[in-house]
C-alpha positions, 0 to 999 in steps of 0.5 A, spaced: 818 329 433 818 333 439 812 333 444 810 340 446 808 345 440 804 352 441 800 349 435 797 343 433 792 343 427 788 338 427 786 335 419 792 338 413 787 341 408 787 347 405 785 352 411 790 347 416 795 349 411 794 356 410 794 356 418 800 353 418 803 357 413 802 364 418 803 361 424 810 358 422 812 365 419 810 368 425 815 363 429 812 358 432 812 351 433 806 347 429 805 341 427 799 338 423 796 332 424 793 328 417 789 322 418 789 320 411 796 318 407 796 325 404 795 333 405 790 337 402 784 334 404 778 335 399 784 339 395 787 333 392 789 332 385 791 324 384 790 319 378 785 316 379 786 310 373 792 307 374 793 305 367 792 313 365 797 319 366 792 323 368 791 327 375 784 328 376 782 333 382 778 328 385 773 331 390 774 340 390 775 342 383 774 350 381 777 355 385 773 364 386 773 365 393 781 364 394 783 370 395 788 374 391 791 378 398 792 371 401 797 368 395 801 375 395 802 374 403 804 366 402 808 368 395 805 363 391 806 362 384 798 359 384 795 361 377 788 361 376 786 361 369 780 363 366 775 360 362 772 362 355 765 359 356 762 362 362 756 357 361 752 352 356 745 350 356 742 345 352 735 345 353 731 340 347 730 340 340 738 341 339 738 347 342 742 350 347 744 356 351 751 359 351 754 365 355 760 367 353 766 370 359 769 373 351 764 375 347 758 379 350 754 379 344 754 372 343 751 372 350 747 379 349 743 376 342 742 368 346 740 370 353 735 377 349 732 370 345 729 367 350 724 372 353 723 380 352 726 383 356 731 377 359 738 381 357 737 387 360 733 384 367 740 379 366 745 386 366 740 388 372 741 382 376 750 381 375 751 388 377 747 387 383 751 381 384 758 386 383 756 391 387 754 386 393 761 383 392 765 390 392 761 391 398 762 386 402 768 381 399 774 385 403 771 384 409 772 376 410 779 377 411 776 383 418 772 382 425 766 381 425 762 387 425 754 385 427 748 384 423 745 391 424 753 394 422 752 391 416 745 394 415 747 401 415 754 399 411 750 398 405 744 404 406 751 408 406 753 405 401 747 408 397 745 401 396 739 399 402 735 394 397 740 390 396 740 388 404 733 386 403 734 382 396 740 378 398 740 378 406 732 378 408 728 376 403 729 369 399 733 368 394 728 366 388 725 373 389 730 376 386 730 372 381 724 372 379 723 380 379 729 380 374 728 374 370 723 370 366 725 365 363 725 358 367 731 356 363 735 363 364 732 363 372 735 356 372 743 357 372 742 363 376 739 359 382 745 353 381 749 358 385 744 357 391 744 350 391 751 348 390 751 344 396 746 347 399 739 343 401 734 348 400 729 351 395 729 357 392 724 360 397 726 356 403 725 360 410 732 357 413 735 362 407 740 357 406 740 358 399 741 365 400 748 364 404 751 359 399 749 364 393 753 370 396 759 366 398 758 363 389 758 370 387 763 374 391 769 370 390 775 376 389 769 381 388 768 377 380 764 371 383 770 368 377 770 360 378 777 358 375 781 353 374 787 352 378 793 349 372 796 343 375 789 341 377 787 342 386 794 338 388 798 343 386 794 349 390 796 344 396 802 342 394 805 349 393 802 351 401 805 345 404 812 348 402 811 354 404 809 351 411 814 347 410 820 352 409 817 356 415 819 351 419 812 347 420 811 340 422 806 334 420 805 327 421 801 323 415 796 317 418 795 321 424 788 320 427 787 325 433 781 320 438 781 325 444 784 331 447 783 336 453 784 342 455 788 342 461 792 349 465 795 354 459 793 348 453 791 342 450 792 336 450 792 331 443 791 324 443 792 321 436 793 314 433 798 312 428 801 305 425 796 302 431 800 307 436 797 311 441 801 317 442 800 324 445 803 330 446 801 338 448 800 344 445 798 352 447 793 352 441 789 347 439 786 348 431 780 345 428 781 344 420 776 338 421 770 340 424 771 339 432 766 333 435 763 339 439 760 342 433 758 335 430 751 334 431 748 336 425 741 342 425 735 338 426 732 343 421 737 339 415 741 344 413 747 341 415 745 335 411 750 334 404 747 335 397 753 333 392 754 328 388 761 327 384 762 323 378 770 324 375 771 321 369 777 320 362 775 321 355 777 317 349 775 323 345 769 329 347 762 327 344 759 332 340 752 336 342 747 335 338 746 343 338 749 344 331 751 352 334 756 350 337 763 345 339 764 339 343 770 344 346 765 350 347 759 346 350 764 343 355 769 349 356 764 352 360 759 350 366 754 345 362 748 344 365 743 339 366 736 338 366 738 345 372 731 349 369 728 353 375 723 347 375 727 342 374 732 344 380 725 345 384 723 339 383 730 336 384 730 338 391 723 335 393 724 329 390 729 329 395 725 331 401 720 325 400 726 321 400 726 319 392 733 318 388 731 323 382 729 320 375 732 327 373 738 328 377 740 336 377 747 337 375 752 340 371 759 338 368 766 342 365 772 339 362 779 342 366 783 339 360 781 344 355 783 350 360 788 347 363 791 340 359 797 339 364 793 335 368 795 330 362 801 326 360 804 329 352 801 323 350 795 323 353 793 331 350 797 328 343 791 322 343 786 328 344 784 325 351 780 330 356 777 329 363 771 330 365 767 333 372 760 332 374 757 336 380 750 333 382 745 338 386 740 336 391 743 328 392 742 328 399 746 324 404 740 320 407 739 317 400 745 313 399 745 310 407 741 304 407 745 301 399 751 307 398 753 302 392 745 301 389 744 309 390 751 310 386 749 306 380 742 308 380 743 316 380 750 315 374 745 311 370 741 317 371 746 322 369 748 319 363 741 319 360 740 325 361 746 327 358 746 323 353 738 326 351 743 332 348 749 328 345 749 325 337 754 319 341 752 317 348 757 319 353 759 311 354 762 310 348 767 317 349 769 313 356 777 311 356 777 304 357 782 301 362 786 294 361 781 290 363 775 294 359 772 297 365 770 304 363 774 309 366 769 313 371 768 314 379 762 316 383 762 319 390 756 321 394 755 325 400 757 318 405 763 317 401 765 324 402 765 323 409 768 316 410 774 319 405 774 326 408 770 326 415 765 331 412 759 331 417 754 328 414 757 329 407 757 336 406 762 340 403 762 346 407 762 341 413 755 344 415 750 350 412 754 356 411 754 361 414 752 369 414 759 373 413 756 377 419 756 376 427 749 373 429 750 374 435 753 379 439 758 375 443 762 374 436 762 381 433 770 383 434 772 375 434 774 372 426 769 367 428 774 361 428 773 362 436 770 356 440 768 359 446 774 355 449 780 357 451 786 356 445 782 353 441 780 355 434 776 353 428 781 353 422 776 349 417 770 351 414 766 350 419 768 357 422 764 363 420 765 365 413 768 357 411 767 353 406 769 352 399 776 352 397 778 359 400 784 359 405 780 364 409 778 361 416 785 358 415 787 366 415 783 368 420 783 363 426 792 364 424 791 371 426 786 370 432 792 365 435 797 370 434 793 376 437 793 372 444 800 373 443 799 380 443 802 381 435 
């Protein structure tokens, strides 16, 4: 290993990966520290129950926001797949809701049910959401233009109400203008809250940020499925780094650096060995300990609750309308009304484990079944992923194990309110009949992966504009400090599984060159 670099990317997630990608392609010498037994980061597909041939992406699941430019550029052979069911709803006495992403009348006649007028306010609201997203996703990839540029770019573009719907006043307003049925505001306000501590009308307008970045992806907001599952998103960018000529070393804790004339220098551990090298640029795919302080506001605190589970069989819903394949195809939301997510997210506030935990589930095996082994798809075996809302960070602190229990038994009871079996029966059972499900909480999430107080996105994601007049022209990756750059998703217009910062902070560091 050599000791001088011109780049050293600090954590081999996704975005460090992308970073490595570009700037190895680009000639220079790069080299990644990990400090986990792995690449990937929270992109990981693993097999989480040894006696079962299936890899589970264990931490990030579902993929819209990496842009398709990016795998043309890296030559890719990503396949992303689409899912037939967009969402589906029970909501008492074997009743359910179902959107479907294939038959827009099936969709148009049960959403047209639930109140007069909800299909065409529905319509309105998703045309929005589109022309928000032609209007804005291209930029991602571009400089900063300030929060007054953006203004004007949207009341030439002949649509100035929608600055002040998604940008300037709180998202449940636009909501409650279009919908009015409690069940229907409810799943659209999930794309605000995944990951977010907010309500619907929170003054930080956090809510507001965290659904633009959930609605915007490729300029669809299509969640997909990544086939082979999270680990094969890595997997594939970690050979491009790789034939581009980039370096890493696994197990490689970074636990000091500092700048010094034309550079930095990296400390990092490694089998109980500190060592140290030299670099030009020095890149952040963790969040740097300078920006690690969390907002005394709690917008940065973590919300997301993971439960990954193997199945036996898929239960059947009581909704006699519909199969357990169409229920769980999809996006299947529980106990995620408009009220219900409100009162989820005070519950929080107070301090208090929610008796009704707001969440959602989808099955990657029935769109994609490679995660599987021949056998296991023979058996009829499916996978299992469900997201909690409004789980925050300061929950699990004092008894992480005590609040995992309390909150998994509390999902499956209200789950099981919408299942002819209960969920526990469907479980795969390892040899030693345990059943096969794990649970993360946001203080597991930053013991595994670092995340700042657990949350996803590192911190409360951010506008895709400047927000002050210093950033505009930069990519928002910048740091303040000469050479050194955010390349995760704490940098501006991070988050989620996107490769953009990691782009963005790669094509800052060769501008520097003059190229």
């Amino acid at each position: 290993m050599s000791t001088r670099y011109d780049a050293v990317i600090v954590g081999g997630g996704h975005n460090g990966l992308v970073a490595a990608c570009y700037l190895a392609r680009a000639g220079k010498r790069v080299l990644i520290l990990e400090k986990n037994q792995a690449l990937g980061g929270a992109s990981v597909s693993q097999r989480l129950f040894p006696d079962f041939d299936a890899r589970l992406s264990r931490y990030s699941y579902l993929v819209s926001l990496f842009p398709d430019r990016l795998i043309r550029e890296l030559g890719l052979n990503l396949r992303l797949l689409d899912r037939q069911i967009a969402s589906y709803t029970p909501h008492g006495n074997g009743q359910g809701l179902l959107i479907s992403n294939e038959d827009p009348e099936r969709s148009r006649r049960q959403i047209s049910a639930l109140a007069p007028g909800e299909w065409r306010g529905y319509q309105a609201l998703m045309e929005k959401q589109r022309a928000v997203a032609e209007i804005v996703w291209d930029s991602l990839l571009e400089p900063l233009k300030s929060r007054s540029e953006w203004e004007q770019i949207f009341r030439d573009a002949g649509r100035p109400e929608l600055w002040q719907e998604f940008v300037e006043r709180p998202i449940g307003e636009l909501i409650e203008t279009h919908l009015a049925s409690d069940l229907l505001r409810g799943i659209v306000l999930t794309d605000a809250k995944i990951g977010a501590n907010a309500g619907a009308h929170d003054a930080s307008l956090l809510q507001n940020r965290t659904f633009l970045y959930h609605v915007i992806g490729n300029r669809t907001g299509d969640w997909r499925v990544p086939e082979g599952g999270m680990g094969e998103l890595t997997r594939q960018l970690g050979e491009c780094a790789r034939q581009a000529g980039a370096q890493w070393q696994l197990n490689a804790e970074v636990v000091d650096t500092e700048a010094e004339p034309g550079g930095h220098r990296v400390w990092f551990r490694q089998d109980e060995t500190e060592q140290d090298i030299t670099t030009r640029h020095l890149l952040w795919n963790a969040t740097p300990p300078s920006r690690r302080q969390p907002d005394p506001s709690g917008v940065d605190e973590g919300t997301s609750f993971k439960i990954n589970m193997l199945l036996q069989r898929l239960p059947q819903p009581l909704d006699p309308q519909v199969t357990p394949e169409q229920a769980f195809a999809g996006t299947l939301h529980i106990d995620e009304g408009y009220a219900q997510l409100e009162a989820a997210w005070q519950s929080a506030q107070r301090g208090q484990l929610p008796d009704t935990p707001a969440g959602e589930i989808y099955c990657h095996t029935l769109t994609d079944p490679s995660i599987l082994s021949a056998g296991l798809r023979h058996e009829g075996y499916h996978t299992l992923t469900y997201f909690g809302l409004d789980l925050s960070y300061g929950l699990f602190v004092d008894d992480n194990v005590g609040a995992k229990q309390t909150v998994v038994a509390n999902v499956l009871k209200g789950l099981n309110r919408y299942l002819d079996t209960p969920l526990e029966t469907c479980l795969a059972l390892d040899r030693r009949g345990g059943p096969c499900l794990e649970a993360k909480s946001p203080v597991d999430l930053e013991a595994e992966l670092g995340l700042p107080r657990g949350n996803i996105f590192h911190k409360g994601l951010s506008w895709f504009f400047a927000e002050d007049e210093a950033e505009v022209g930069g990519y928002g990756v910048e740091t303040g400090q000469a050479n050194e750059w955010i390349c995760g998703s704490s940098a501006r217009r991070g988050g989620a599984v996107s490769g953009i910062p990691g782009r963005n902070a790669a094509i800052a560091v060769l501008n520097t060159y003059g190229g």
